[in-house]
C-alpha positions in Angstrom: 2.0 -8.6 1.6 1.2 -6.3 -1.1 2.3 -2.4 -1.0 -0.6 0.0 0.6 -2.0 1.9 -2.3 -2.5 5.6 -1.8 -6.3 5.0 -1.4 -5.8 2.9 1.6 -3.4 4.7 2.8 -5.8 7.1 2.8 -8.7 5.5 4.7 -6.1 3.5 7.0 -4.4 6.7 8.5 -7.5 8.8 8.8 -9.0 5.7 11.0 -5.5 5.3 13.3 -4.6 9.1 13.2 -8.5 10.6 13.4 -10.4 8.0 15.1 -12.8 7.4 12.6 -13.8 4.2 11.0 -14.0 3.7 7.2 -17.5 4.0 7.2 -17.8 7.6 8.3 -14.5 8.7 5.7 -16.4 6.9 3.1 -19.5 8.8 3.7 -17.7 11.8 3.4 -15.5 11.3 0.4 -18.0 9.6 -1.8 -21.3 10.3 -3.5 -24.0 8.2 -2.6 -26.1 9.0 -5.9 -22.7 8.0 -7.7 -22.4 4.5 -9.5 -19.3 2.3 -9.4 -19.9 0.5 -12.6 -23.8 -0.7 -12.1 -23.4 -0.2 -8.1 -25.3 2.5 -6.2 -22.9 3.6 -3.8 -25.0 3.7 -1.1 -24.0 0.5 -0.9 -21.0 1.3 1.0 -22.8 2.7 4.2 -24.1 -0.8 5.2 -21.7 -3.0 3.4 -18.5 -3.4 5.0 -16.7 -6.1 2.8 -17.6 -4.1 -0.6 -16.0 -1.0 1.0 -13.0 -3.0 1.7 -12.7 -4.6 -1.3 -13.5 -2.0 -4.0 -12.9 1.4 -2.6 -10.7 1.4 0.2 -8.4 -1.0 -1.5 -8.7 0.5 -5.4 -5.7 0.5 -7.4 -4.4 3.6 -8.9 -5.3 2.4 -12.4 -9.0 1.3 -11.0 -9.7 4.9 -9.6 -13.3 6.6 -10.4 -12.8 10.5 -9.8 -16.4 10.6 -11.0 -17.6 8.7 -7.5 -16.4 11.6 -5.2 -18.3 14.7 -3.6 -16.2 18.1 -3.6 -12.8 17.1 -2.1 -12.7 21.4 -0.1 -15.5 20.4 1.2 -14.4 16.9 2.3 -11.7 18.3 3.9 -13.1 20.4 5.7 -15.4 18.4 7.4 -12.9 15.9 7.8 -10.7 18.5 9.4 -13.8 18.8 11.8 -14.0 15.4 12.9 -10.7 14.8 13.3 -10.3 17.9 15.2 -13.4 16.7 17.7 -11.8 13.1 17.9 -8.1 14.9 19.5 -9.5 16.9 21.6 -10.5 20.5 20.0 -8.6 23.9 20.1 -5.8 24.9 18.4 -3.8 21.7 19.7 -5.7 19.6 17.7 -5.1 21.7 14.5 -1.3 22.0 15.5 -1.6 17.7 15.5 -3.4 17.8 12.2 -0.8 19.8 10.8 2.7 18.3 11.7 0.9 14.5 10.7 -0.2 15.0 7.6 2.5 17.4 6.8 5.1 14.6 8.6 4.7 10.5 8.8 1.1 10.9 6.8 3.0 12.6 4.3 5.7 10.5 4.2 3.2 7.2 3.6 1.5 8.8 1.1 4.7 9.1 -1.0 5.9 6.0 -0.5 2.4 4.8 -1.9 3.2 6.9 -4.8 6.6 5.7 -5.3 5.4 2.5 -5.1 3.0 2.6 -7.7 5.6 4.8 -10.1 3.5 7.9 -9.7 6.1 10.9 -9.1 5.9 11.6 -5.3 8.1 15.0 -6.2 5.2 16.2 -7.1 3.8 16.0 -3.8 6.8 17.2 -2.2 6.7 20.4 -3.9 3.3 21.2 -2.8 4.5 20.0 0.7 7.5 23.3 0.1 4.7 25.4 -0.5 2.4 25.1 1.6 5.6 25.5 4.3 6.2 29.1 3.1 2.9 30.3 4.4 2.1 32.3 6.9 4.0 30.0 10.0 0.8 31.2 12.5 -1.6 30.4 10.4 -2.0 26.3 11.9 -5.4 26.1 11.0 -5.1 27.1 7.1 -2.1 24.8 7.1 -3.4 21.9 8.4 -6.3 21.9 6.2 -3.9 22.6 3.2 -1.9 19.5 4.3 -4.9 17.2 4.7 -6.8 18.2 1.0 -3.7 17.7 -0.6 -3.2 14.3 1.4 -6.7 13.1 0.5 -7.4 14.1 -3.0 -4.1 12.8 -4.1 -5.5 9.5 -2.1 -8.4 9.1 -3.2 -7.6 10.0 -6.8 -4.1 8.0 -6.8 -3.0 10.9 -8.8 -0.4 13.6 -7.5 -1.2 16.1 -10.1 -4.6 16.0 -9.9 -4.1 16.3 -5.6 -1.7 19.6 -5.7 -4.6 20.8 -8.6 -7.2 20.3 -5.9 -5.3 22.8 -3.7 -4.3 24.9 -6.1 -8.6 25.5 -6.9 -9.4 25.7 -3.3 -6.2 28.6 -2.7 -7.8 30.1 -6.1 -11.5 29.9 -5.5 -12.0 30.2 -1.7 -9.5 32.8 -1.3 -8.8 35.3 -3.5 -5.3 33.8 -3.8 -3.1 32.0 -5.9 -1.4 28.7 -4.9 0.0 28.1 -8.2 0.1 27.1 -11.5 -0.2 23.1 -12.1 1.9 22.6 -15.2 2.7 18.9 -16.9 5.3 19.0 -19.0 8.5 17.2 -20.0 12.0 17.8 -19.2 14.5 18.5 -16.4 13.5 21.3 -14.8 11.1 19.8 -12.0 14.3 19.0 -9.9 15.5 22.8 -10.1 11.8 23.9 -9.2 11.9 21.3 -5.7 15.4 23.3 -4.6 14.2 26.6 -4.7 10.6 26.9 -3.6 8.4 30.4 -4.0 8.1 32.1 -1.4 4.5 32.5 -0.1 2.1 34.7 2.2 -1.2 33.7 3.5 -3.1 35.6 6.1 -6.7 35.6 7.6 -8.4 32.6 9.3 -10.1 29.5 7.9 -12.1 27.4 7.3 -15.0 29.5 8.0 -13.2 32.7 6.4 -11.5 33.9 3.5 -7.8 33.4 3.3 -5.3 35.4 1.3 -2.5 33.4 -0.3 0.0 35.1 -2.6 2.4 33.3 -4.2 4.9 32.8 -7.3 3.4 29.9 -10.0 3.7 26.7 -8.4 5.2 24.7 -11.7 4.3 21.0 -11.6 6.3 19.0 -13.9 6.6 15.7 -14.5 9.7 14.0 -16.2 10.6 12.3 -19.2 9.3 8.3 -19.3 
């Protein structure tokens, strides 16, 4: 059986873990006014088999960042939904939180791995996102999950911890971090000693305050 790729990892754990069917994370991810080569992807909310075949099941080197709506806002009302689906409250945040910063996160890197994209990456924003504010669930959880579902739907760690970083940057005031690429050893040194971070303030209706040290993303030598 071939390896899950990081898009259907994706789609597959929002539908065990959320309750909701591809469908409904589709409609939410993608565009409909967007085109998949000559496709109108409107096609996806009546066709089940072209869903499965060319989006939830995408290879990394197939992926169309061009075919997505806003991934904050994605997120958001994904958090929502999922949120509805376990019940509501701040339970349901607390669940959101320890899955997709727990086994969700652990799939996704394996994905990565799989595919020789560098799941460090994705750890590091994992360590920073940890040194926020530890009673602030909800901002947390929907840190975890935007970082879980851009780098999913984009097959692309650096482009997923970018997507937080914009959201910490634009929607709060704050500052996630710097996404660096560049070449050499000192990605491992960054992974050992994390920033330390504050956040404060209540989302995802509000503002949040993040304040941070540059989150360095490197990437080592091929």
């Amino acid at each position: 059986m071939a390896a899950e790729t990081p898009c259907s990892v994706l789609y597959n754990d929002i539908r065990s873990f959320g309750g909701l069917k591809h469908l409904e994370i589709a409609r939410m991810l993608i565009n409909g006014n967007s085109y998949l080569g000559s496709t109108l992807l409107e096609k996806c909310s009546s066709n089940r088999s072209y869903l499965t075949r060319y989006i939830v099941h995408r290879e990394p080197d197939q992926c169309a960042p061009a075919i997505y709506s806003d991934f904050a806002v994605t997120t958001l009302n994904l958090s929502a939904a999922i949120c509805s689906k376990l019940g509501g409250g701040e339970s349901a945040y607390q669940a959101i939180a320890e899955h997709y910063r727990g086994p969700a996160a652990n799939e996704m890197m394996s994905a990565l791995a799989s595919y020789k994209l560098d799941s460090r990456l994705y750890a590091n924003a994992l360590n920073h996102i940890d040194n926020f504010d530890g009673n602030a669930v909800r901002e947390k959880s929907t840190l975890y999950l935007m970082l879980f579902v851009a780098t999913g739907a984009l097959a692309d760690p650096i482009q997923g911890v970018a997507t937080v970083e914009r959201f910490c940057d634009s929607k709060t005031g704050g500052h996630f971090g710097t996404t660096e690429t560049t070449v050499g050893r000192g990605f491992t040194g960054s992974l050992e000693q994390p920033p330390t971070s504050v956040c404060s303030g209540h989302m995802p209706t509000t503002a949040l305050t993040c304040r941070s040290t540059p989150l360095r993303v490197t990437r080592a030598a091929r």
